[in-house]
LOTORFI-998732 format. One record per residue (C-alpha): residue in one letter; x, y, z. Coordinates in nm, 3 decimals, padded with zeros to 5 digits, m for minus. Example, Ala and Ser with C-alpha at 12.3 -4.5 7.8 and 13.67 -1.06 7.14 Angstrom:
+------+---------+---------+---------+
! milo !    east !   north !      up !
+------+---------+---------+---------+
!    a !  01.230 ! m00.450 !  00.780 !
!    s !  01.367 ! m00.106 !  00.714 !
+------+---------+---------+---------+
! end
This chain:
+------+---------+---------+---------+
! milo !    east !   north !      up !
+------+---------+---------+---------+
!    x ! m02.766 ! m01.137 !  01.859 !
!    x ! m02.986 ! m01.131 !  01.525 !
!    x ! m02.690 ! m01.111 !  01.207 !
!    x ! m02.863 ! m00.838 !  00.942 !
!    x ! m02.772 ! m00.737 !  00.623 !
!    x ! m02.562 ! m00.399 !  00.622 !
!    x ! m02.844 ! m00.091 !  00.693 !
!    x ! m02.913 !  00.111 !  00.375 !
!    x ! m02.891 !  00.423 !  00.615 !
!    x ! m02.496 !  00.307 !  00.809 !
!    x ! m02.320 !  00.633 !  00.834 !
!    x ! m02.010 !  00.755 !  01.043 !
!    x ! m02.084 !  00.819 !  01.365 !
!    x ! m01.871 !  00.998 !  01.684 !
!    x ! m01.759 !  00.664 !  01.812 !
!    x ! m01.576 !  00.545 !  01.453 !
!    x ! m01.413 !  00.882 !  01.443 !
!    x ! m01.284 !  00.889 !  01.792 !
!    x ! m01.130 !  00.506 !  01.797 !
!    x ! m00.972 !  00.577 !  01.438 !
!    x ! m00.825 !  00.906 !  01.625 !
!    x ! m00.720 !  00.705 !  01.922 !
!    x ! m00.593 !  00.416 !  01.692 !
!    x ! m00.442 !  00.625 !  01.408 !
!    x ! m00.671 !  00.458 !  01.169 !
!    x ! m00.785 !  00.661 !  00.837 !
!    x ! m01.063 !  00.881 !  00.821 !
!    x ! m01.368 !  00.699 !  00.894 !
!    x ! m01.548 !  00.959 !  00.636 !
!    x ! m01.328 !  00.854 !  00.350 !
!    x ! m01.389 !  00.471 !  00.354 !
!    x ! m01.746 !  00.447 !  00.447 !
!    x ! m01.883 !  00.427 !  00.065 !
!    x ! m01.646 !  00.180 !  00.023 !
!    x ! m01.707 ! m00.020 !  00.304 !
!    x ! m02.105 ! m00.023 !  00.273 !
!    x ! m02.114 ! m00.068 ! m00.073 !
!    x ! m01.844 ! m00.363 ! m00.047 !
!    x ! m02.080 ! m00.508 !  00.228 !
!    x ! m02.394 ! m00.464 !  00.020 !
!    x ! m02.229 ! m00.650 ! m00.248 !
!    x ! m02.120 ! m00.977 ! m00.065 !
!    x ! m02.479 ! m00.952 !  00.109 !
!    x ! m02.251 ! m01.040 !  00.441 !
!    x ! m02.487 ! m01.037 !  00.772 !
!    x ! m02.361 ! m00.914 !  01.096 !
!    x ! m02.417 ! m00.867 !  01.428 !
!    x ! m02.281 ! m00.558 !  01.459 !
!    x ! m02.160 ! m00.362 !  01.194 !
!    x ! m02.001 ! m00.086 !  01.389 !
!    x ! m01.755 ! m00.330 !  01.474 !
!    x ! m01.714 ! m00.407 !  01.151 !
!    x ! m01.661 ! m00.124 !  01.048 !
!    x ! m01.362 ! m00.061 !  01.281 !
!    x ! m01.185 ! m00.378 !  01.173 !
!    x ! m01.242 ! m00.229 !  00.824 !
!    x ! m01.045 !  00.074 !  00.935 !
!    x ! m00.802 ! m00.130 !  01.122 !
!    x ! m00.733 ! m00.353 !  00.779 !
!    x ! m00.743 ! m00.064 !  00.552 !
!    x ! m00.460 !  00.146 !  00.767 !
!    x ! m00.218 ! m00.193 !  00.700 !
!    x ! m00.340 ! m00.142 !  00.321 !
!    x ! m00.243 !  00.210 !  00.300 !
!    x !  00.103 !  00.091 !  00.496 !
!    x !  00.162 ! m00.114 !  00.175 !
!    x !  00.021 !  00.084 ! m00.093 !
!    x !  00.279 !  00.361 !  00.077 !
!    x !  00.595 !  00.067 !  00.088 !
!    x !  00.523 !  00.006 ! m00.256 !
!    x !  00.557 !  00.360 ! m00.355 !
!    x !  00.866 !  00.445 ! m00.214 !
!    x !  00.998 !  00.132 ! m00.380 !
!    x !  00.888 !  00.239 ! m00.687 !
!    x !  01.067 !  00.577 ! m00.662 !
!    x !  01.412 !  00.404 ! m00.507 !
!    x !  01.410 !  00.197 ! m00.844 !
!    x !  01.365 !  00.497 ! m01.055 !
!    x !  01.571 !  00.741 ! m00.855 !
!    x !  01.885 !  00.655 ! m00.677 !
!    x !  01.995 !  00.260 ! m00.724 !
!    x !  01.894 !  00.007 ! m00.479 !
!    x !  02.228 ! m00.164 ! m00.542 !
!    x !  02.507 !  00.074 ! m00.603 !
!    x !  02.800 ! m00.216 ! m00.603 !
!    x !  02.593 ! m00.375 ! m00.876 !
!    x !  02.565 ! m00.035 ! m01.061 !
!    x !  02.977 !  00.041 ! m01.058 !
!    x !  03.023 ! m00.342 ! m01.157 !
!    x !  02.755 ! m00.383 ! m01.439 !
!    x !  02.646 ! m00.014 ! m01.518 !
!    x !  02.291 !  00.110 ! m01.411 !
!    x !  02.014 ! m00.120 ! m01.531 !
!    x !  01.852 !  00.201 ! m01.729 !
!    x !  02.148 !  00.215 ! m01.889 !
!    x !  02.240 !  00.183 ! m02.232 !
!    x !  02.388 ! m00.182 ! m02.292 !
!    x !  02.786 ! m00.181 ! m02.295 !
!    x !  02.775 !  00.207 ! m02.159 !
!    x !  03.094 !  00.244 ! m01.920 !
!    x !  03.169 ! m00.128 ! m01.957 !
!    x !  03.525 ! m00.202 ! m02.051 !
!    x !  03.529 ! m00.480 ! m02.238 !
!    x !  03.919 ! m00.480 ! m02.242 !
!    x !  04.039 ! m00.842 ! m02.160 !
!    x !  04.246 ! m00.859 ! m01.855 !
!    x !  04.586 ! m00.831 ! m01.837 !
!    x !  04.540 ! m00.672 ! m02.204 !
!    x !  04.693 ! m00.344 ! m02.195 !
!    x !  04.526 ! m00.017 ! m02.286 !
!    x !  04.700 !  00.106 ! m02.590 !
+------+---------+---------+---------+
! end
């Protein structure tokens, strides 16, 4: 097969919409301006960009499974603690420092 530069006219068409419904791949819609334009600007050359397209769709859906791991890291660290035997030991890390420390030496006695 001939290898071509990415068609100024490439557009969704039934077949990328039902494999990324069968697959539970992201809307083809949403990620075709990024995918042509992205191909326009490496000047890549194909044989067939349909299929290109759906490995696009197949990559991108392990992106958005990161992008979404990331996020709910993000709100663990500034929600509930990640490490709550850490937190009773040393205090939360957003604390302020010495808060709910007790510096008291041991075997000192309160008093």
């Amino acid at each position: 097969m001939v290898r071509t530069l990415i068609p100024d006219d490439f557009a969704v068409i039934e077949q990328h919409v039902q494999f990324a419904g069968m697959h539970r791949l992201p809307d083809p819609h949403e990620h075709v301006l990024k995918f042509v334009t992205h191909q326009q600007s490496t000047k890549k050359q194909s044989a067939d960009w349909n299929a290109e397209f759906r490995k696009w769709l197949v990559t991108e859906r392990g992106y958005e499974k990161a992008r979404k791991v990331n996020h709910e890291a993000h709100q663990s660290t500034h929600g509930q603690s990640l490490d709550p035997l850490a937190d009773a030991l040393f205090g939360p890390l957003d604390a302020e420092p010495g808060a709910g420390v007790d510096y008291q030496a041991v075997g000192e006695d309160a008093g």
